[in-house]
PLY file of the C-alpha trace (Angstrom):
ply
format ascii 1.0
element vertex 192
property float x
property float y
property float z
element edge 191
property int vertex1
property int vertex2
end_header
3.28 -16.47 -26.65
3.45 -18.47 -23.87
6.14 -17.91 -21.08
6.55 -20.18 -17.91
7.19 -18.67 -14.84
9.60 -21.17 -12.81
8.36 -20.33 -9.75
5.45 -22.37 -7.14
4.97 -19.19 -5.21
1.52 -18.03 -6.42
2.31 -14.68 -4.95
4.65 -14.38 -6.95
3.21 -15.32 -9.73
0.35 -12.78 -9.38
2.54 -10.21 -9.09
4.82 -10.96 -12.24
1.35 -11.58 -14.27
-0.11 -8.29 -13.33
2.90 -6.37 -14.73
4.25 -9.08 -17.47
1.12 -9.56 -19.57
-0.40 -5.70 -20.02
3.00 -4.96 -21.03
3.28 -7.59 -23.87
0.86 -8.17 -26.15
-0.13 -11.77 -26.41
1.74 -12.74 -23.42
0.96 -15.60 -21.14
2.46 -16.14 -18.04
1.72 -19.75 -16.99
2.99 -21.71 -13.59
5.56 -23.97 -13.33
4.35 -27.46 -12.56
7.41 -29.48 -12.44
9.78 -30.25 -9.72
11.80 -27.92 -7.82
15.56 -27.85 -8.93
18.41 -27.53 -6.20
19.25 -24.14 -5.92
22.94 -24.17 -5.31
23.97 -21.35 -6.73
26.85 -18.60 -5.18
24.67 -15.36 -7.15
21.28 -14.66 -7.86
21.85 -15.19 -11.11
23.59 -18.71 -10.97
19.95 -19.53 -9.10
17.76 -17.88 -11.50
19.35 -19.59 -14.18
19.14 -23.13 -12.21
15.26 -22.40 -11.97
14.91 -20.87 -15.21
16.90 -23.82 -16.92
14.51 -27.02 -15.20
11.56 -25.26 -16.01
12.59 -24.90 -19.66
13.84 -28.35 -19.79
10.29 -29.92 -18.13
8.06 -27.44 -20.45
10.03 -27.01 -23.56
8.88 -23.25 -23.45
10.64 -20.18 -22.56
10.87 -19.72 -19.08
11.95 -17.09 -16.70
12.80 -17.22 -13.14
13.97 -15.10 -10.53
16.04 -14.74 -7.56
15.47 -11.74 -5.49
16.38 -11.27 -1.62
17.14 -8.60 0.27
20.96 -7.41 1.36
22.10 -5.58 4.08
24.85 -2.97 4.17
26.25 -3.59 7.61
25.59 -7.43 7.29
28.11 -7.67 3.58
25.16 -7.88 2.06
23.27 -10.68 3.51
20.87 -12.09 3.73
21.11 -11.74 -0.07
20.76 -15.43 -1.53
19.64 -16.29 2.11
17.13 -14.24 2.03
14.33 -17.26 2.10
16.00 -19.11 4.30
17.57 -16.80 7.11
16.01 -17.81 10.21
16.84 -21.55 8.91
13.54 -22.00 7.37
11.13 -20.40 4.86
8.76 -18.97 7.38
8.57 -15.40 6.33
7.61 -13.98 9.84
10.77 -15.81 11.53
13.27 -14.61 8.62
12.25 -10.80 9.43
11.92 -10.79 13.21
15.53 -12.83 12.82
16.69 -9.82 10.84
15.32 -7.04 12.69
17.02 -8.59 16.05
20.02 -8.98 14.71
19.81 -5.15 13.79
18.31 -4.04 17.07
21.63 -2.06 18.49
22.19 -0.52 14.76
21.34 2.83 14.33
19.03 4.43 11.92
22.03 5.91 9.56
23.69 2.36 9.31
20.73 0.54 8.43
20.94 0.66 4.61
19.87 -2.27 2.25
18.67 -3.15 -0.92
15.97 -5.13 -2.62
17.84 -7.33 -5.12
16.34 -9.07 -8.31
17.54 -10.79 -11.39
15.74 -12.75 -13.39
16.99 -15.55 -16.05
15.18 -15.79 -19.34
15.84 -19.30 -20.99
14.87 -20.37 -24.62
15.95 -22.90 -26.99
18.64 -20.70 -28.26
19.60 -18.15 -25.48
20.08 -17.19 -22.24
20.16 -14.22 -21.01
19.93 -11.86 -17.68
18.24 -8.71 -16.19
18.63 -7.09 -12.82
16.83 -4.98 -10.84
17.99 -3.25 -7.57
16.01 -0.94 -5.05
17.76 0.67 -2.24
16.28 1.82 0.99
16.86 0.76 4.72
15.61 -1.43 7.42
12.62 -0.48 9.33
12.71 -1.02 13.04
9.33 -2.83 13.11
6.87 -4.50 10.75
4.49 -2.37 8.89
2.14 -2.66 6.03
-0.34 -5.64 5.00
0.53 -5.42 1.22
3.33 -7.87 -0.30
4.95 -10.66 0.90
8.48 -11.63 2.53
11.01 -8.71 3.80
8.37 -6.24 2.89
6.81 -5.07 5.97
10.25 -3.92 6.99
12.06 -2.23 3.93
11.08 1.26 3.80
13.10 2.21 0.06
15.00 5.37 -0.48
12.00 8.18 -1.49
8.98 6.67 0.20
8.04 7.10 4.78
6.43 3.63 4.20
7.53 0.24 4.16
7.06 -1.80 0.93
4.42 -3.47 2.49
2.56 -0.20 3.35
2.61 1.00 -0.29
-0.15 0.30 -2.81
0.38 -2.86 -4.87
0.28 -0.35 -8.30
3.43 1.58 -6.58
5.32 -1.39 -5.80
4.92 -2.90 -9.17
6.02 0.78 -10.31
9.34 0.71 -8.25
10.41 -2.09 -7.09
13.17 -4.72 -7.88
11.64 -6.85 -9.36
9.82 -4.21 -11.33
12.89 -2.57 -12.66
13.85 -6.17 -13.67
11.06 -6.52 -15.73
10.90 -3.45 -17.19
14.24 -4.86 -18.73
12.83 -8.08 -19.54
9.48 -6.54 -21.38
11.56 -4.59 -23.34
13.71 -7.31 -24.47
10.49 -9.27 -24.94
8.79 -6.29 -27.10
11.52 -6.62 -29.25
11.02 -10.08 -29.98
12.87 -13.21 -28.35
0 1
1 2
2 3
3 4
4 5
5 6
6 7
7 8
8 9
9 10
10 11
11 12
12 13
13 14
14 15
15 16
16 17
17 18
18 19
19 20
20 21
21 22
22 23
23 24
24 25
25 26
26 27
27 28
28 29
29 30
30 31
31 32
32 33
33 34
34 35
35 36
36 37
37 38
38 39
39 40
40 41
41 42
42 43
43 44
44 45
45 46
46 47
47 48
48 49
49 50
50 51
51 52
52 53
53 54
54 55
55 56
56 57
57 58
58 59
59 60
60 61
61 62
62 63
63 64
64 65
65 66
66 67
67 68
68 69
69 70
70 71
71 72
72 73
73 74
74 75
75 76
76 77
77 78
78 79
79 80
80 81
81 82
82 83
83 84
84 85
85 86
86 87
87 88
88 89
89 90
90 91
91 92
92 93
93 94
94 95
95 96
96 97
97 98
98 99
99 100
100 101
101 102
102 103
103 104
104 105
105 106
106 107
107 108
108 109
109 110
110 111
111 112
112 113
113 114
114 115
115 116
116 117
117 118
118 119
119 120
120 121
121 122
122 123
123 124
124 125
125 126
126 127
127 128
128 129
129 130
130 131
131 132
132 133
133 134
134 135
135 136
136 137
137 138
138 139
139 140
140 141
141 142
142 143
143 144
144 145
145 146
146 147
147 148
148 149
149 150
150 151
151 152
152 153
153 154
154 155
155 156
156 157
157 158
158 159
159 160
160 161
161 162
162 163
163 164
164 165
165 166
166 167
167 168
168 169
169 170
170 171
171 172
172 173
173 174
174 175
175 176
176 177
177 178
178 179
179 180
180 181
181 182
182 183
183 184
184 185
185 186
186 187
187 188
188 189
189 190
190 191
């Protein structure tokens, strides 16, 4: 079965294949050539489904999509569907030094956040929604060369090292977007 992944990030896309298709038999992930949809959305879900929808449209095969960021306590929660976009553009470097600045005077105890993902599985007949949500807290300075994004400073709840210090096989274990698709490749071992 094939399953596009509405997404041009091949990071991403790496990622999702390396858990997705050992966990489904017969699965294929494939990328998402077609063109990027507005993501206007208020939720992550309203923006997975945005993605998940134009990709299914442009394809005519199921698609998935997801919309993760990362939300801080003491900021209500934001960056959350800013995440990408926080320091005003989608340079991943200037969205976390943004972040940690704006956190400079907070201490330790008040520096809780969460990893947020959902992810929008469309078909011809359905839609339908899993989400995925790590806690932890915001690290005072980058660590870590594994992952991508807010990784090098989210140390979650349970581990000394940032997500981007952990091994690829232990993110992919615990993680947001794991726990999302855990969901998702059980719904998908049941059958769509």
């Amino acid at each position: 079965m094939q399953l596009v992944l509405a997404t041009h990030n091949q990071g991403k896309l790496a990622e999702m294949r390396a858990i997705l298709e050992p966990a489904v038999a017969g699965l294929e992930l494939v990328a998402y050539d077609g063109p990027e949809p507005i993501e206007n959305g208020t939720t992550f879900l309203e923006n997975a489904l945005i993605k998940a929808r134009a990709a299914h449209a442009h394809t005519g095969l199921p698609a998935i999509a997801d919309d993760s960021g990362v939300c801080v306590d003491i900021l209500g929660g934001s960056p959350g569907i800013f995440t990408a976009i926080w320091a005003g553009g989608r340079d991943n470097a200037e969205n976390r030094g943004l972040l940690l600045k704006q956190l400079v005077d907070i201490p330790d105890e008040n520096r809780g956040a969460a990893f947020v993902c959902t992810i929008a599985l469309v078909t011809a007949d359905s839609e339908v929604s899993f989400t995925g949500n790590w806690p932890g807290v915001i690290a005072r300075e980058e660590r870590g060369e594994h992952g991508h994004g807010y990784d090098p400073i989210f140390v979650p709840d349970g581990f000394g090292l940032t997500a981007a210090e952990l091994e690829p096989e232990i993110k992919n274990a615990y993680s947001h977007r794991a726990q999302a698709l855990g969901q998702l490749i059980s719904f998908l071992n049941v059958g769509l």
